[in-house]
N, C-alpha and C positions, 0 to 999 in steps of 0.2 A: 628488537622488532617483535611486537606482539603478533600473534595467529586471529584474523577476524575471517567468521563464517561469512559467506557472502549471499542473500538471500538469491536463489536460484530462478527464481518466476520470476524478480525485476530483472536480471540479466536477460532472460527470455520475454518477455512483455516486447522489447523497443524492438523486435525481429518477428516476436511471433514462434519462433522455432529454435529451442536451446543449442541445436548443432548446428544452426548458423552463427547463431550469438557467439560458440566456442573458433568457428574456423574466422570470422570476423578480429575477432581477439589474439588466436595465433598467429594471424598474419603482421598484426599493429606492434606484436610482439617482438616479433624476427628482426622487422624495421627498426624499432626502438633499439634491440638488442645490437644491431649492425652498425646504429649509429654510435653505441655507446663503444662498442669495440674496436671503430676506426678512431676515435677521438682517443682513449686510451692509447695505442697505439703511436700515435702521432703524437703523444704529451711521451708518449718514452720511447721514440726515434731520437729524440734528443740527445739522449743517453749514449747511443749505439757508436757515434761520431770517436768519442775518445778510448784511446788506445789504454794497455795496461798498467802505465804511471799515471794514469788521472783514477784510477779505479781505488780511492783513497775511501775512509767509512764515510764520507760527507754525501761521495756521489750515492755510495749504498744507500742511505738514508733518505736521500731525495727520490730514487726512485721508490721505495720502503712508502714512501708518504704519498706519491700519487698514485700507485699500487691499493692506497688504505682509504685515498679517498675514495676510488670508484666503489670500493666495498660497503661502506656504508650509502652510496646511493639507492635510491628505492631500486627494484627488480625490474625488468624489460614488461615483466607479466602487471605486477601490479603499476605499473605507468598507463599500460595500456587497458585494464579495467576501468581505472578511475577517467582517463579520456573517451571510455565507451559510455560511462554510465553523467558525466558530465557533457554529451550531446558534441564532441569535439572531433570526434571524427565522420565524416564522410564514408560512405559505402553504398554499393547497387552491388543488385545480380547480374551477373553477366549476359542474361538473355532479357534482360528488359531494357525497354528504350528511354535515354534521357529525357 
């Protein structure tokens, strides 16, 4: 996974104000992140079920590999950048009206 610098004024542009732009982002984050950690967890609940004669290297291995695929999934952070900067999320202040 390469490092790309992220120009800071277009993050700030679609707000107006970089430290909204940042708590916008954190929040899409946490979301993304909560989702990806109940879906993991539920692909290796599966797992939990057998006892210690089914604990053979094959089971090791299946959870080894759904373990490795979430690893390589993009970050909670950079999901939620590119859904900011592609217009895909939704957001208001809380004191303004619909």
């Amino acid at each position: 996974m390469a490092i790309e610098t992220l120009n800071l004024d277009e993050l700030a542009e679609k707000t107006g104000n970089l430290y909204e732009t940042v708590a916008i982002l954190s929040k899409r984050s946490r979301q993304v992140s909560s989702d990806m950690r109940s879906e993991l967890e539920d692909k290796l609940s599966y797992f939990e079920g057998f006892g210690p004669e089914m604990e053979d290297m094959r089971m090791k291995e299946e959870q080894e590999k759904v373990s490795l695929e979430y690893e390589k999934k993009p970050k909670p952070t950079e999901i939620a950048i590119d859904d900011f900067l592609e217009d895909k999320l939704y957001y208001r202040k809380p004191d303004e009206e619909e």
